[in-house]
C-alpha positions in Angstrom: -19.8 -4.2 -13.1 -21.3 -7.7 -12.1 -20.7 -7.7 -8.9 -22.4 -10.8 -6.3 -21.2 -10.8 -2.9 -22.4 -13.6 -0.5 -21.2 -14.1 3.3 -20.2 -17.4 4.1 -21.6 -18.7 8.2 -18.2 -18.2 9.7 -18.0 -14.5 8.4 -15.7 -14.8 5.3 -17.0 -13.3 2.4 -17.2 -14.0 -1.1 -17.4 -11.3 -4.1 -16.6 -11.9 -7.7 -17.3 -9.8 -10.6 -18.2 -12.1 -13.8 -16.5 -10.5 -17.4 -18.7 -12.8 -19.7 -16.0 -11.5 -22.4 -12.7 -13.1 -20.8 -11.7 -16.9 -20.5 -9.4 -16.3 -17.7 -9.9 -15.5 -14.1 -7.7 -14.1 -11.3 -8.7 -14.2 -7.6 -7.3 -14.5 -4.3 -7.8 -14.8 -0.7 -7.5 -11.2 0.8 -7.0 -10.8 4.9 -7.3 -7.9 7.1 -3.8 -8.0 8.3 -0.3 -6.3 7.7 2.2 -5.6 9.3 0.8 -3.1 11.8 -1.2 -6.1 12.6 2.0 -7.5 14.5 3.1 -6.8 17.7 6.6 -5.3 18.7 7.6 -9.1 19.1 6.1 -10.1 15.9 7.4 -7.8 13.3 7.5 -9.2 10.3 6.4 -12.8 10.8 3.5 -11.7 8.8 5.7 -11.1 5.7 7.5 -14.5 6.8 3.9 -16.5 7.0 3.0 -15.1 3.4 6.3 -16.3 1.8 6.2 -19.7 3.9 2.7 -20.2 2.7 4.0 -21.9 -0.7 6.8 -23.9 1.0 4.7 -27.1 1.0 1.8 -28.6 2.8 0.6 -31.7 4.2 -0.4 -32.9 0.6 1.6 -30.9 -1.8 5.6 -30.2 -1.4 6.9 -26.9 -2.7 7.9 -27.9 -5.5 4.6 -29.3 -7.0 2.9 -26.3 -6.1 4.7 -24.6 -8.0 4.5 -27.3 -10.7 0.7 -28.2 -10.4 -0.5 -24.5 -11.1 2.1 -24.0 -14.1 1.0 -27.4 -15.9 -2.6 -25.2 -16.3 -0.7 -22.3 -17.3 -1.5 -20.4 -14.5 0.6 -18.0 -11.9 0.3 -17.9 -8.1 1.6 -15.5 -5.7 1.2 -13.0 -2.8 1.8 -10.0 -1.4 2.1 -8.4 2.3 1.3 -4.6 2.8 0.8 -2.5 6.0 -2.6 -3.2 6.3 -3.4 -6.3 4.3 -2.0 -9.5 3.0 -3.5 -11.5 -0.3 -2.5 -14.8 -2.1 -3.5 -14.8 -5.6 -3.8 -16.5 -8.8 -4.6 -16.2 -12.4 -5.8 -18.7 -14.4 -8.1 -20.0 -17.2 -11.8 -20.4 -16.2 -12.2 -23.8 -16.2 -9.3 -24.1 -13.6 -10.9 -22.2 -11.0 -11.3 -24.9 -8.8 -7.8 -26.0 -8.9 -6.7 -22.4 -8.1 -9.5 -22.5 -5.0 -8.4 -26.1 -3.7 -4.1 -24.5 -3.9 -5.2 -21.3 -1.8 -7.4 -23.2 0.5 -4.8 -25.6 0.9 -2.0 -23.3 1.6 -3.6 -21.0 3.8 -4.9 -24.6 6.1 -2.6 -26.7 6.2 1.0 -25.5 5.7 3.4 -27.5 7.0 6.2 -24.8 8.1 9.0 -27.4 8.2 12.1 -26.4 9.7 14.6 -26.3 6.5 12.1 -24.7 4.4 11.9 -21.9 7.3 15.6 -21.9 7.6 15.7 -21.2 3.9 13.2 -19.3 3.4 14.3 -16.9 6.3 17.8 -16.3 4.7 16.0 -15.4 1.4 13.9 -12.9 3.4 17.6 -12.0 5.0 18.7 -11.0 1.6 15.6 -8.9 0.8 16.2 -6.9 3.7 19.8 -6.6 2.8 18.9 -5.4 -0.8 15.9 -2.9 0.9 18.8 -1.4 3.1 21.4 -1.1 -0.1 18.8 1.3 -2.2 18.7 4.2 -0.5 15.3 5.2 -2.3 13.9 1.9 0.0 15.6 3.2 2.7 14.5 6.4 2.7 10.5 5.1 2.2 11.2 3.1 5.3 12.8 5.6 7.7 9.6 7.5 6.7 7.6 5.4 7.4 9.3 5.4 10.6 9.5 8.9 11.3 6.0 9.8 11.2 4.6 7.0 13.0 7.5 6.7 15.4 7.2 3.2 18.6 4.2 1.9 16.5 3.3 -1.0 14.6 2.5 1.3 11.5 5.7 2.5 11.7 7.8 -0.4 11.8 9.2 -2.2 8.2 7.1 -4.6 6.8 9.9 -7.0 6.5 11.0 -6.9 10.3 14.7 -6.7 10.8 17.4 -9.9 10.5 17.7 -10.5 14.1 13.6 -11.2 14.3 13.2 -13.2 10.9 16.0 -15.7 11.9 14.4 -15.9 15.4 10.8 -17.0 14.3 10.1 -21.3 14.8 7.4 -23.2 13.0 5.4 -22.6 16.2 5.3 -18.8 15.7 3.6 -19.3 12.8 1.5 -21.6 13.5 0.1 -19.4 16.4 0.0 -16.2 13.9 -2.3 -17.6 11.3 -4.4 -18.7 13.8 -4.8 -15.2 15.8 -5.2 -13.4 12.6 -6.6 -15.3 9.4 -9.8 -15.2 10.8 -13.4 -16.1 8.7 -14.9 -12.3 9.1 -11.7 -10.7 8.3 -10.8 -12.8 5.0 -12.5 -11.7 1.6 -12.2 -14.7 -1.3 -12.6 -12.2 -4.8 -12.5 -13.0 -8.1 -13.2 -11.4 -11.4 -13.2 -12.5 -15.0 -14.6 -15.7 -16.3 -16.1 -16.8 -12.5 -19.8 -18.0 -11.7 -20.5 -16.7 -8.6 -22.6 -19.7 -7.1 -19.9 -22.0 -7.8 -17.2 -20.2 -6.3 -19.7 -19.6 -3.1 -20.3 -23.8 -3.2 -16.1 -24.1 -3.4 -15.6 -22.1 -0.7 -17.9 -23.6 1.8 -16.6 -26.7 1.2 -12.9 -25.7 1.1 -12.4 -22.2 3.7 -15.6 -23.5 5.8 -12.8 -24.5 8.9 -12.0 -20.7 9.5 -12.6 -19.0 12.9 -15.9 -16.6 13.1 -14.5 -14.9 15.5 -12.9 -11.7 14.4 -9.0 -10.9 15.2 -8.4 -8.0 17.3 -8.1 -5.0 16.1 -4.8 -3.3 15.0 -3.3 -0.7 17.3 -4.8 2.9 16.9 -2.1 4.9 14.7 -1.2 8.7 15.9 0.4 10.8 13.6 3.7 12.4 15.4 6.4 13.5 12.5 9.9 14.1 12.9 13.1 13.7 11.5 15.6 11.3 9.7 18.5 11.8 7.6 21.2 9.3 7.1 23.9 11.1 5.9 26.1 8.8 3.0 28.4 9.6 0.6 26.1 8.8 -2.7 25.8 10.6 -6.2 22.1 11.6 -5.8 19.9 12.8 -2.2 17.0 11.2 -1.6 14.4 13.4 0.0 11.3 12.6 1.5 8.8 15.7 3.2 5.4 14.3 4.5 2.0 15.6 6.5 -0.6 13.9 8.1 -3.2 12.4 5.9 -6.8 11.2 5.8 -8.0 7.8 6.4 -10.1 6.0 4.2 -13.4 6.9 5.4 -12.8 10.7 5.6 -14.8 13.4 3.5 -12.0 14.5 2.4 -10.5 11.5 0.9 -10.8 12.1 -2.7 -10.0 16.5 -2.1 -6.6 15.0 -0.6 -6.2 12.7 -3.7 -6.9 15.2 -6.3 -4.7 17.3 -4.1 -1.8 14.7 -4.7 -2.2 14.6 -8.1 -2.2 18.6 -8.9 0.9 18.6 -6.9 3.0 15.9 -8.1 0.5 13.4 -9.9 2.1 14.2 -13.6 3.9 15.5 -16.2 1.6 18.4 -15.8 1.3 18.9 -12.3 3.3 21.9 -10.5 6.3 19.9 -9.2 7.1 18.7 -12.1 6.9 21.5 -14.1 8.0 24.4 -11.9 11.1 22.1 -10.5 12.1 19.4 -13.1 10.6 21.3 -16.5 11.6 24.6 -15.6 14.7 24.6 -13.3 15.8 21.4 -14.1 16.7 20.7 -10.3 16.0 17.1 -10.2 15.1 14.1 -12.4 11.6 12.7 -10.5 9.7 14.7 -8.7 6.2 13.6 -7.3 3.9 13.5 -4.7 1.4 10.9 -3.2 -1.6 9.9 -0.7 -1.2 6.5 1.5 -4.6 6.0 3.0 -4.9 4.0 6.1 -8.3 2.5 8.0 -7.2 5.7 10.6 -4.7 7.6 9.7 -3.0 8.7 6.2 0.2 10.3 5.0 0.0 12.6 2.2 4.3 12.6 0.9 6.6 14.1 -1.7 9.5 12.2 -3.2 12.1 14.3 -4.6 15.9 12.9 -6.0 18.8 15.3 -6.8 22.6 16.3 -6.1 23.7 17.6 -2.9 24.8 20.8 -5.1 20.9 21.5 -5.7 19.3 21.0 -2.5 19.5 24.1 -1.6 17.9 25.8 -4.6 15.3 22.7 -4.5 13.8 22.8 -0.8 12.6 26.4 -1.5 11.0 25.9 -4.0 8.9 22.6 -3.1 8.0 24.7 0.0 6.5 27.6 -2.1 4.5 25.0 -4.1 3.0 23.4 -0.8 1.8 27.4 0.0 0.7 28.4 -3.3 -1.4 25.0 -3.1 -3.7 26.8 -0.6 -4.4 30.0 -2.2 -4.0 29.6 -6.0 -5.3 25.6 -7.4 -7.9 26.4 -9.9 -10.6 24.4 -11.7 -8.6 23.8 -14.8 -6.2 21.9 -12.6 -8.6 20.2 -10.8 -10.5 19.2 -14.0 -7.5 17.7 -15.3 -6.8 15.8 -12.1 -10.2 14.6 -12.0 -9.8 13.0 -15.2 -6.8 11.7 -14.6 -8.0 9.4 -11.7 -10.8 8.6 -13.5 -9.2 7.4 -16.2 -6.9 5.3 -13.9 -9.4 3.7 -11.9 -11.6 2.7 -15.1 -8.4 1.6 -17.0 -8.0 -0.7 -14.1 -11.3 -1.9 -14.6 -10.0 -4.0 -18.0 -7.8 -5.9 -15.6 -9.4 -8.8 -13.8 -6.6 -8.8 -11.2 -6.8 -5.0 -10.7 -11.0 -5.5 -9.9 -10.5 -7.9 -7.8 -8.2 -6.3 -5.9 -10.7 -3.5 -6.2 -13.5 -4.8 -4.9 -11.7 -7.3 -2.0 -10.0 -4.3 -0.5 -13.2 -2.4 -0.4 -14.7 -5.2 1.4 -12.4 -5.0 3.9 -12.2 -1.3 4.3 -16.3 -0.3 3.2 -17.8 -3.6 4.2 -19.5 -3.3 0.3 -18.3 -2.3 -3.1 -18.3 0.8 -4.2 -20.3 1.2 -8.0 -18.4 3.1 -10.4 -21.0 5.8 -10.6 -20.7 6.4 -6.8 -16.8 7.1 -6.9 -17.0 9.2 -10.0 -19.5 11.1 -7.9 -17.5 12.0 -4.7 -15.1 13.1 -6.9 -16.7 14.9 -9.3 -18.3 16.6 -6.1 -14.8 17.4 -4.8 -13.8 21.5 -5.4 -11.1 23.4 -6.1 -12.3 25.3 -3.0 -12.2 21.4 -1.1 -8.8 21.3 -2.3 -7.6 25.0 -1.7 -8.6 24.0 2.2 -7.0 20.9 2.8 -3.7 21.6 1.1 -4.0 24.9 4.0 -5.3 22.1 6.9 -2.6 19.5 5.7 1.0 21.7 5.4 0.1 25.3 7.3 0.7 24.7 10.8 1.2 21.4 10.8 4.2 19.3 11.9 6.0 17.8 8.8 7.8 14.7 8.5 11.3 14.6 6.9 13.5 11.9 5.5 16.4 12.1 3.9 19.3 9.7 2.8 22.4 10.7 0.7 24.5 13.5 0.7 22.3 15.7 2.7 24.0 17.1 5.6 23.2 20.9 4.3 19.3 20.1 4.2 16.9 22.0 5.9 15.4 20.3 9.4 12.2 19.6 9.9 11.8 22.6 11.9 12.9 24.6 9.1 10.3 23.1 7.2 7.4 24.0 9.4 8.1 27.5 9.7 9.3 27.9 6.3 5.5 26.7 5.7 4.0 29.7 7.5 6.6 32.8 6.2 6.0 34.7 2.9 8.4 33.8 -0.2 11.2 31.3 0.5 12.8 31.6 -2.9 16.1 33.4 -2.1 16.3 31.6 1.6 19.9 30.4 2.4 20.4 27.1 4.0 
C-alpha cells in the first residue's frame, strides 16, 4: 500500500493510495454522519440531503451532472449508512479534477429547489414503500429497532413518509451545515491519483468547510427485545441478535472470526448442521455490525412456518456449542477466509478507498495490512470460545421476526433456552 495522508487547516483530511498499475481512479468525499447522527425530528433528512445532493446546483442543473461526468465515461454516486455518508466517483486518471470540482460543487453549493425536493421526496416515498413490501428489509429494520429501541441508532435510515414529505429546502440547508464539518469529512482516493495534486485540489475547492467539529452522535445502549409481525407469507423471516463490540474493542476481530465459524460459509456450522444436514432452510448465516460504541453480532435465518419449530432448537444449540467446542481448524479456516476478503478487496480501488476513508474516520490513521493480519492472526480459538460464552450465555437477545411466525419462540424463550442443557427435542 501507498498510502499519503495530509490534513488540510480546517481539519478535513486527505488520503489516497496511488496503484501506479491502474489508469483509473475512484474517490469520494466520506463524512462522519448517518443516520444516528439525526435527531428524533430529523430522521432521515440525512438520507434525503445525500439523494438531493445531485439534483442541481448553482452552476450545474441535474441533468448535466449527470451528463458532464458520463461524457468522461465516468460514474457518480452515494450512499447513506448508520454511521457515515460518502459521495463517490470513478473515473479515468486524467479526470480527476473534474470528479474533485462535481463533489466539491455538490456538497457547497446545492441549490435544494423546491420541485426537485418535491420529486425527489416521492422517489424516497417509494423506496420506503418497497423496504416495507420485502419482508427480509423489514425484518432488518425492526431489528434494528428492537435492539436499540427510542434511539437514533435504532431508527430507519430512510425516516418514515410522514417526515420525508415534511422536510423544506431550509431543513437542509441547516443540516449540512451542522454536520458536514472540515474535521469530520475524509476526501480518499485510490488508483491512478498523485497525492500532492489531490492535496492542492482540495484546498482550493473544500477549503470553505467549518473546522469546527459536529457534535457528537448520541451514546447507543444496547437494550434487546422483541418484534414479530405476524403475515400470511410463504417463507418466515427470522432474525436472533446479541450485543456486539464496537470498533475499537479487543475483541473485535475474536467476534468476527466468531461470525464467520458460525454462519460466515458454506462450511461454517449453520450452514452445514441446519441447511446441509437437515435441510430446514435455504440461507442461513450469521454477521458482526460494528459501531464507534456499540455492535450487534446477528443471525439471519429464512424457512416455512412448518419448520420453525425443528429450526429454533437447533440454532440455539449451535450458539452453546460455540462456547465450549470451536477448535483451531475452524478458526484457521475462518482466519483465512477474512484474509482473503480483505486482500481481494485490495484489487479494487473503490473497495481501498473505502478502506482507508472509513478508518480515518473511525482510527484517525490507516491501518497497514500487516497490522490487521496481525490482530487476527493473534486472535484464539480460546478468544473465540469466550466471547461466543460473554456474547449469547446470559445475555438478553434480540428477536425479529416477520412471516408466518406466530408459533416462534419469544425472546424469553431464547435467553433461557441459552443457559439449559440440550434443546433438540424442545416443543414450542
Amino acid at each position: 500500500m501507498d498510502v499519503n495522508t495530509t490534513v488540510l487547516k480546517n481539519g478535513l483530511t486527505v488520503v489516497t493510495d496511488r496503484m501506479p498499475h491502474l489508469k483509473t481512479a475512484a474517490l469520494g468525499v466520506w463524512i462522519k454522519t448517518g443516520s444516528r447522527s439525526e435527531r428524533l425530528e430529523q430522521n432521515g433528512i440525512t438520507h434525503l440531503l445525500e439523494h438531493m445532493a445531485f439534483k442541481g446546483t448553482a452552476t450545474r442543473s441535474a441533468r448535466q451532472i449527470a451528463e458532464e461526468i458520463e461524457a468522461v465515461g465516468g460514474e457518480l454516486n452515494a450512499a447513506t449508512s448508520i454511521e457515515h455518508t460518502n459521495y463517490y466517483a470513478r473515473v479515468l486518471a486524467e479526470d480527476v479534477p473534474l470528479a474533485v470540482d462535481m463533489l466539491a460543487d455538490i456538497l457547497q453549493n446545492s441549490s435544494f429547489d423546491a420541485e426537485e425536493l418535491r420529486r425527489e421526496q416521492h422517489v424516497i416515498l417509494q423506496e420506503i414503500g418497497a423496504a416495507a413490501d420485502t419482508p427480509e428489509d423489514k425484518a432488518f429494520d425492526l431489528f434494528q429497532s428492537s435492539a436499540w429501541p427510542d434511539q437514533a441508532i435504532g431508527r430507519p435510515i430512510l425516516g418514515t413518509p410522514e417526515q420525508v414529505q415534511a422536510y423544506k429546502s431550509s431543513d437542509l440547508n441547516a443540516y449540512l451545515a451542522e454536520r458536514y464539518r472540515g474535521p469530520d469529512m475524509v476526501l480518499a482516493a485510490a488508483g491512478a491519483v498523485d497525492h500532492d495534486q489531490l492535496v492542492a485540489l482540495a484546498e482550493e475547492r473544500f477549503g470553505s468547510f467549518s473546522s469546527e467539529e459536529a457534535a457528537p452522535d448520541e451514546f447507543a445502549t444496547y437494550k434487546g427485545g422483541e418484534t414479530r409481525l405476524v403475515k400470511d407469507l410463504m417463507e418466515a423471516q427470522v432474525l436472533i441478535g446479541f450485543e456486539g463490540r464496537p470498533y475499537k474493542s479487543k475483541d473485535y476481530y475474536a467476534i468476527q472470526i466468531l461470525a464467520s465459524v458460525l454462519g460466515g460459509g458454506m462450511s461454517s456450522r449453520l450452514f452445514q448442521e441446519i441447511r446441509e444436514k437437515h435441510g430446514l432452510c435455504y440461507a442461513i448465516y450469521s454477521f458482526h455490525w460494528a459501531f464507534s460504541d456499540t455492535g450487534l453480532f446477528g443471525l439471519h435465518a429464512a424457512t416455512s412456518k412448518e419448520d420453525l419449530p425443528a429450526l429454533m432448537p437447533m440454532i440455539l444449540d449451535e450458539l452453546r456449542a460455540a462456547g465450549e467446542t470451536i477448535g483451531d481448524e475452524e478458526v484457521n479456516r475462518a482466519r483465512a477466509q477474512i484474509r482473503a476478503g480483505l486482500m481481494m478487496a485490495l484489487e479494487s480501488p473503490a473497495a481501498r478507498a473505502g478502506q482507508i476513508a472509513r478508518q480515518i474516520l473511525v482510527h484517525r490513521r490507516v491501518l497497514s495490512m500487516d497490522e490487521v493480519s496481525a490482530k487476527i492472526e493473534a486472535v484464539t480459538a480460546a478468544d473465540i470460545r469466550r466471547v461466543a460464552r460473554e456474547t449469547f450465555l446470559g445475555t438478553t437477545p434480540t428477536l425479529t421476526a416477520v412471516g408466518p411466525v406466530d408459533n416462534l419462540l419469544s425472546a424469553e424463550d431464547i435467553a433461557n433456552s441459552l443457559n439449559s442443557p440440550v434443546l433438540r427435542a424442545a416443543s414450542i
